[in-house]
C-alpha positions, 0 to 999 in steps of 0.5 A: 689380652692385656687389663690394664688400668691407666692413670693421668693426673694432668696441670689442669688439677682437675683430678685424677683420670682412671681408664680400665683397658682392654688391649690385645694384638691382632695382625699385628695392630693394638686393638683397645676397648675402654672398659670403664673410666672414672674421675676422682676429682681433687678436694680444696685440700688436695687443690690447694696443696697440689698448686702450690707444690713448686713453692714447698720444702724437699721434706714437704715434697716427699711426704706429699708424693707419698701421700699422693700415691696412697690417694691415688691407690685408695682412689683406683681401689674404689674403682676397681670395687665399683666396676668389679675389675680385675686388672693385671697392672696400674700404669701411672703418670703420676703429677708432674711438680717439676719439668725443666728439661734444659737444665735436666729436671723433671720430677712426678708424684704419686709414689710408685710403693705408695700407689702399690700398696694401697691399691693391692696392685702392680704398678708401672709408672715413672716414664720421664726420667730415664729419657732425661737421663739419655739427653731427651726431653722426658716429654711428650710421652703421648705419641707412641701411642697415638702411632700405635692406636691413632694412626688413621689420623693426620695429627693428634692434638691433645688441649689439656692444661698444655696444648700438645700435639703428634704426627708421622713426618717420613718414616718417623713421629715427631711431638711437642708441646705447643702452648698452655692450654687449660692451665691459664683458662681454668686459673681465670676461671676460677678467678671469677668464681667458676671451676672452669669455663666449659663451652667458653662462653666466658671467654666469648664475652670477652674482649681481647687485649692485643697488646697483652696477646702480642707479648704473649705470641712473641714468647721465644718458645714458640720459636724453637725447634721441636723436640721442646716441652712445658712445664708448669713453671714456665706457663705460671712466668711467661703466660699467667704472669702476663695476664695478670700484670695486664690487669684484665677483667677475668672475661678479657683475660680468658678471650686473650688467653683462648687467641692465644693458645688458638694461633699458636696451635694454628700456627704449628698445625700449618707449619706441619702441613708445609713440612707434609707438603700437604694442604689438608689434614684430619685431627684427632682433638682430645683433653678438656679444651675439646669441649671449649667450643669457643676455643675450637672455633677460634682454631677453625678461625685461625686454620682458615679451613685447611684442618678438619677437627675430629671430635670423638666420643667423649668417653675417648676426650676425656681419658685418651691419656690414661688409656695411653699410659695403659698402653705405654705400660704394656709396651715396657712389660714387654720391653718394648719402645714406649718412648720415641727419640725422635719426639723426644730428642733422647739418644735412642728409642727405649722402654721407660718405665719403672716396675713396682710389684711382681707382673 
């Protein structure tokens, strides 16, 4: 049995996911139990500072990413006292500053030494940059998991700060990102006054504002072929941006935004169901935006019936990502592929992952 504790700090900047995991293998499928999961939600400080990264000097950057992997150990030590854990290994995602995968670059923080030494624990972390190295996209790094632990489910659909979504087609899987997710929704939030808008209620008061959701369903992104990701940069230029210069009421912003994550998630489910050449399918919804019940029934809206949207257990909505990242780090423990070039683009299947720490 492997005790793993997975860590997941995502573009919503709603703070840093730990999930203590329990997995073994029996007849050859990954069983996983989650143990105890936990949020350590990030203060104005960090919120500021973290939202702000792009914009920093590189020595600014560096010492950021230092001090952000001694938060995040001193974060997962507490959580280990709190819960009386023992854990074999951290695995990490880290915060992702950069991801521009077209011109090579993608970059986390957390330092991997840092996030060793304060938490007294191995630690596994730096997944993208190898991938990049070898032609891929770095991202999503997600699927491997959702083949090896969700595989009973036609699709999974992760709704964090970015839309993303996996699938077996053939014999292979394949992923992208969609579409901003919860980036734009909780920065239109906050705007009014609010951390986030939870059920969407916000939002459903709203009204939208089609020429403005128009320019932002004909972004040439969504016409690309997968493998393709996000970043950060590009959802702050061609989605944020937009709605901004729309000068929208934060209520009007937040409807547009919601139709437009939801067609666009649509849109790319119904175009995997004709490529399934199949008319139904089961999805797996998790991430944040599964709690926004104006979102998902805009997505039912827009699917016309042809999906069933699965939402589990909370515990699974909340921490799916770290509890995959556990798994991705058990998979390079033992050298074994935690990264798909057939969601990723890269030349070949490989496992990514940097060791900090005797395992």
């Amino acid at each position: 049995m492997y005790k793993v504790i997975g860590l997941m700090s995502g573009t919503s900047l709603d703070g840093l996911d730990m999930a203590y995991c329990e997995f073994s293998l029996k007849d050859g499928q990954w069983q996983f139990a989650i143990k105890a999961a936990d949020t350590k939600k990030y203060d104005k400080v960090w919120e500021t500072q973290l939202s702000q990264i792009t914009k920093v000097s590189g020595e600014s950057l560096v010492i950021t990413d230092l001090k952000l992997g001694t938060w995040m150990g001193e974060a997962v030590k507490a959580f280990m006292v709190e819960h009386q854990l023992q854990p074999d290994f951290i695995s990490s995602h880290g915060h992702t500053v950069f991801h521009q995968p077209e011109i090579g670059l993608t970059y986390q923080i957390g330092n991997g030494f840092a996030l060793q030494a304060a938490s007294g624990k191995p630690v596994i972390s730096n997944f993208r940059n190898f991938d990049l190295a070898i032609g891929g996209q770095g991202a999503p790094l997600v699927p491997a998991g959702d083949q090896l632990l969700f595989a009973n489910y036609d699709f999974c659909l992760n709704l964090g700060g970015i839309a993303n979504v996996s699938t077996q087609l053939q014999d292979k899987r394949i992923a992208f990102d969609i579409c901003p997710a919860n980036m734009p929704l909780n920065h239109f939030a906050q705007k009014a006054g609010y951390y986030y808008d939870p059920e969407g209620s916000m939002a459903a008061s709203g009204n939208i504002h089609q020429a403005t959701l128009e320019k932002l369903n004909s972004r040439k992104y969504y016409k690309k072929a997968y493998p393709k990701s996000l970043g950060y940069e590009w959802v702050a230029k061609y989605v944020i941006n937009t709605l901004e210069a729309a000068r929208l009421s934060p209520e009007d912003a937040l409807a547009t935004s919601v139709h437009h994550t939801a067609r666009q998630v649509a849109d790319s489910l119904l175009h995997l169901l004709k490529e399934k050449n199949t008319t139904k399918a089961n999805v797996l919804v998790t991430g944040g935006g599964a709690f926004n019940q104006y979102l998902m029934q805009c997505m039912q809206d827009y699917t016309q019936g042809s999906i069933a949207f699965t939402i589990p257990d909370a515990q699974l909505v909340g921490y799916k990502e770290a509890l995959v990242f556990a798994l991705l780090g058990v998979l390079r423990l033992r050298h074994e592929p935690n990264c798909l070039s057939s969601v990723t683009g890269a030349a070949y299947d490989h496992s990514a992952g940097v060791v900090y720490g005797d395992i």
